[in-house]
C-alpha positions as CSV (number, residue, x, y, z in Angstrom):
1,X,0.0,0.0,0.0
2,X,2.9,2.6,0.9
3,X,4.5,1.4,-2.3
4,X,1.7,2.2,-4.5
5,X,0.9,5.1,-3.0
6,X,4.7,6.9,-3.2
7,X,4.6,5.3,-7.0
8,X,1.2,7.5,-7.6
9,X,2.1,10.5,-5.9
10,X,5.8,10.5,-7.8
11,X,3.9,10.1,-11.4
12,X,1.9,13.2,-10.4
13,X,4.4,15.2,-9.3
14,X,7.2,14.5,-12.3
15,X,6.8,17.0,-14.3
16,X,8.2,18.1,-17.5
17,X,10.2,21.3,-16.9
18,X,11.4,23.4,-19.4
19,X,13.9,25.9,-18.4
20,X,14.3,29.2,-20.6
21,X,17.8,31.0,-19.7
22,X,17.6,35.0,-21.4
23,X,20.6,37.0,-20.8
24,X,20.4,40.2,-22.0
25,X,24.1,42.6,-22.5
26,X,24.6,45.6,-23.9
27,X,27.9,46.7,-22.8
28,X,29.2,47.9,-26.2
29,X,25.9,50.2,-26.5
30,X,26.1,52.2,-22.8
31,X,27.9,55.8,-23.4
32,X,31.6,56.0,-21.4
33,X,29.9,58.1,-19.3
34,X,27.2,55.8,-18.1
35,X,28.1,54.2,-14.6
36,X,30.1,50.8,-14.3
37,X,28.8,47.6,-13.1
38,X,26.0,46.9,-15.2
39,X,25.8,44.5,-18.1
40,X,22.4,46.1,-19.8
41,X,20.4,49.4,-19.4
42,X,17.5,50.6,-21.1
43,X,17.6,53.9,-19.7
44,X,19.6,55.8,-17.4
45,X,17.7,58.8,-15.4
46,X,19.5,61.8,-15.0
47,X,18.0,63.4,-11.6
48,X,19.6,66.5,-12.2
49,X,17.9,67.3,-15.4
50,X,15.0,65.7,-14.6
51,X,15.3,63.1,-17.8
52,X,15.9,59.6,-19.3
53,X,18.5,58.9,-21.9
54,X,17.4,55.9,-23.6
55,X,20.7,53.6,-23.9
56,X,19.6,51.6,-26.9
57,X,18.5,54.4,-29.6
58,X,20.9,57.0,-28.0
59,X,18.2,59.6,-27.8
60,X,17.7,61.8,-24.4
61,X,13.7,61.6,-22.8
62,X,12.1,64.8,-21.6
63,X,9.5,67.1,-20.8
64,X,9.2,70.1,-23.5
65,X,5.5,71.8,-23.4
66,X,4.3,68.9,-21.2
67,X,5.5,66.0,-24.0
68,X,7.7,63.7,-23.8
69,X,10.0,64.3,-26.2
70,X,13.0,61.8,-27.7
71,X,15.9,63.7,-28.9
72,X,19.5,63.4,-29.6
73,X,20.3,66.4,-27.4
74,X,19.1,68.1,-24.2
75,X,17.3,70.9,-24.8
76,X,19.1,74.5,-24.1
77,X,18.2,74.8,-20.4
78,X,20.5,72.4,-20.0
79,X,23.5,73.5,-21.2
80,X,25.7,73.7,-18.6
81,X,24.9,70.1,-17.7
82,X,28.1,67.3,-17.8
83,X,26.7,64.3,-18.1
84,X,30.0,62.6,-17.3
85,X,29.7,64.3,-13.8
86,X,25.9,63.8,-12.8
87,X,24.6,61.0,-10.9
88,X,22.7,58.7,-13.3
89,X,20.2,56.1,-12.0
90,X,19.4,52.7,-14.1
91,X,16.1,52.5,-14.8
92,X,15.0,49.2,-17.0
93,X,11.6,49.4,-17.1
94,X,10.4,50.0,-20.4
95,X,9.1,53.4,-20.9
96,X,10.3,54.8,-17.3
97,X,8.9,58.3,-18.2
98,X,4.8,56.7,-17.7
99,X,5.6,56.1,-13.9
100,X,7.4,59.9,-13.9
101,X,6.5,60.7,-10.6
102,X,7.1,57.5,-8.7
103,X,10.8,57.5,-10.0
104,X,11.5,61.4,-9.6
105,X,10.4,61.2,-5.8
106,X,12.2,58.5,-5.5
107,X,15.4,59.5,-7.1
108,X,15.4,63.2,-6.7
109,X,17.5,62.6,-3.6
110,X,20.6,62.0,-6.1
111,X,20.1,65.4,-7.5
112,X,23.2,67.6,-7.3
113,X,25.4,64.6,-6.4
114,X,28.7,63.4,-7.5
115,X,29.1,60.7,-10.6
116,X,29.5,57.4,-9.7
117,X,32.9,55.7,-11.5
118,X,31.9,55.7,-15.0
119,X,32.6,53.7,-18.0
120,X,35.8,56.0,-19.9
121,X,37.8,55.5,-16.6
122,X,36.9,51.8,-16.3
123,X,40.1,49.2,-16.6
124,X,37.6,46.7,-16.3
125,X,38.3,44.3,-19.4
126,X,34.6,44.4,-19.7
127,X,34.4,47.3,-21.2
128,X,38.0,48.4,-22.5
129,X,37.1,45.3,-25.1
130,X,34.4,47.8,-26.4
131,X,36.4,50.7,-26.9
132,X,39.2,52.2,-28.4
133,X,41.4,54.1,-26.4
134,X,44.1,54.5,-28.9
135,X,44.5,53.4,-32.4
136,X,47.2,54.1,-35.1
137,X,46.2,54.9,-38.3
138,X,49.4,55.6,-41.2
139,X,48.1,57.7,-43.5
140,X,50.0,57.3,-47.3
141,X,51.3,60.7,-48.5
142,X,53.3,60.6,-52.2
143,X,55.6,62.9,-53.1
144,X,54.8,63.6,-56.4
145,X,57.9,65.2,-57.7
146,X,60.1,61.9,-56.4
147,X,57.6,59.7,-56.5
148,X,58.6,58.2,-53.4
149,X,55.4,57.3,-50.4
150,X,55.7,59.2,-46.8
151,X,54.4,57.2,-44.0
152,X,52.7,59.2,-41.6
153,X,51.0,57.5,-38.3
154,X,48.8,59.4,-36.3
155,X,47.1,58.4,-33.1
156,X,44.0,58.8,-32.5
157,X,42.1,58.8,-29.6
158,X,38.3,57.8,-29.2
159,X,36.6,58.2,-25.9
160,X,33.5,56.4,-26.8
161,X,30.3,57.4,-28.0
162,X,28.4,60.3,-26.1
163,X,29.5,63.8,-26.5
164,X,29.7,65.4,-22.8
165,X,27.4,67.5,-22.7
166,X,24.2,66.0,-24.8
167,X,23.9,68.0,-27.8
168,X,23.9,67.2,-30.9
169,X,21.6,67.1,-34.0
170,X,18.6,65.7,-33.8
171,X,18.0,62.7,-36.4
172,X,14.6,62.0,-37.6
C-alpha cells in the first residue's frame, strides 16, 4: 500500500520542466559616461535634469510643453549640464517616463550629487574590449615630384560614444 501510493504521488508530481535561460548585454551600447557595473540598461535617469536617456536608440527623454519628447540632445536649459559628472540612476523598465512621478520622488535625492565611477575611466576588461582608447592609423602621403610614399601614423584617440554635454543634432 505505501509502495503504490509513493509510486502515484511521484507520477503526479514529475513534471516536464522546461527551463528558458535570457541573458540580456549591452555593454558595447552604454555611453563612457554611463556608470560601471552593469551588463544592460535601457535607460539611465539623470535626476539633475530631470530626464531619461534611452541607452539603446541613443536619444535623451524629456518634458518640452508637457510632452515627452525623444531627442538626440538636451534641450538648451541644460547647457551647462556634464553628463559625465551627474549621478545617473538605471532604470529598465520600459518606458520609465509613464511612472514619472514615482521614479522622480524617489530618485530626486541623487540630484546635485557626484558621478558614480563611469565607463571612460573603467580598466575593467569588460568594457575596455568595447572601446578604443588608442588606435594608429598611417596615413600614405606621395611625393609627387620623387615619386617616393611618406608614411605618416597618427594616433588617434576615441573616448566612446556620447558627447559630454548631450547635444547634438537631432535625427529624424
Amino acid at each position: 500500500m505505501i509502495l503504490t501510493t509513493a509510486i502515484a504521488l511521484s507520477v503526479f508530481t514529475v513534471q516536464k520542466v522546461s527551463a528558458q535561460i535570457s541573458v540580456n548585454i549591452n555593454i558595447g551600447s552604454q555611453p563612457a559616461w554611463g556608470p560601471v557595473g552593469y551588463d544592460y540598461v535601457n535607460y539611465y535617469y539623470l535626476p539633475d535634469v530631470d530626464a531619461y536617456y534611452d541607452v539603446p536608440n541613443r536619444r535623451y527623454v524629456y518634458l518640452d510643453n508637457n510632452v515627452w519628447v525623444h531627442r538626440t540632445y538636451l534641450p538648451a536649459r541644460y547647457s551647462n549640464y556634464n553628463v559625465y559628472n551627474g549621478y545617473k540612476v538605471v532604470i529598465n523598465d520600459p518606458e520609465p517616463w509613464r511612472n514619472h512621478t514615482v521614479i522622480h520622488n524617489k530618485y530626486v535625492v541623487y540630484k546635485g550629487k557626484p558621478s558614480q565611477p563611469i565607463i571612460r575611466n573603467s580598466h575593467d576588461v569588460k568594457y575596455t574590449k568595447y572601446r578604443t582608447s588608442k588606435k594608429t592609423v598611417t596615413h600614405v602621403k606621395v611625393d609627387n615630384d620623387k615619386g617616393r610614399k611618406n608614411f605618416t601614423k597618427v594616433k588617434v584617440k576615441s573616448h566612446g560614444h556620447g558627447n559630454g554635454r548631450g547635444k547634438g543634432h537631432d535625427k529624424h
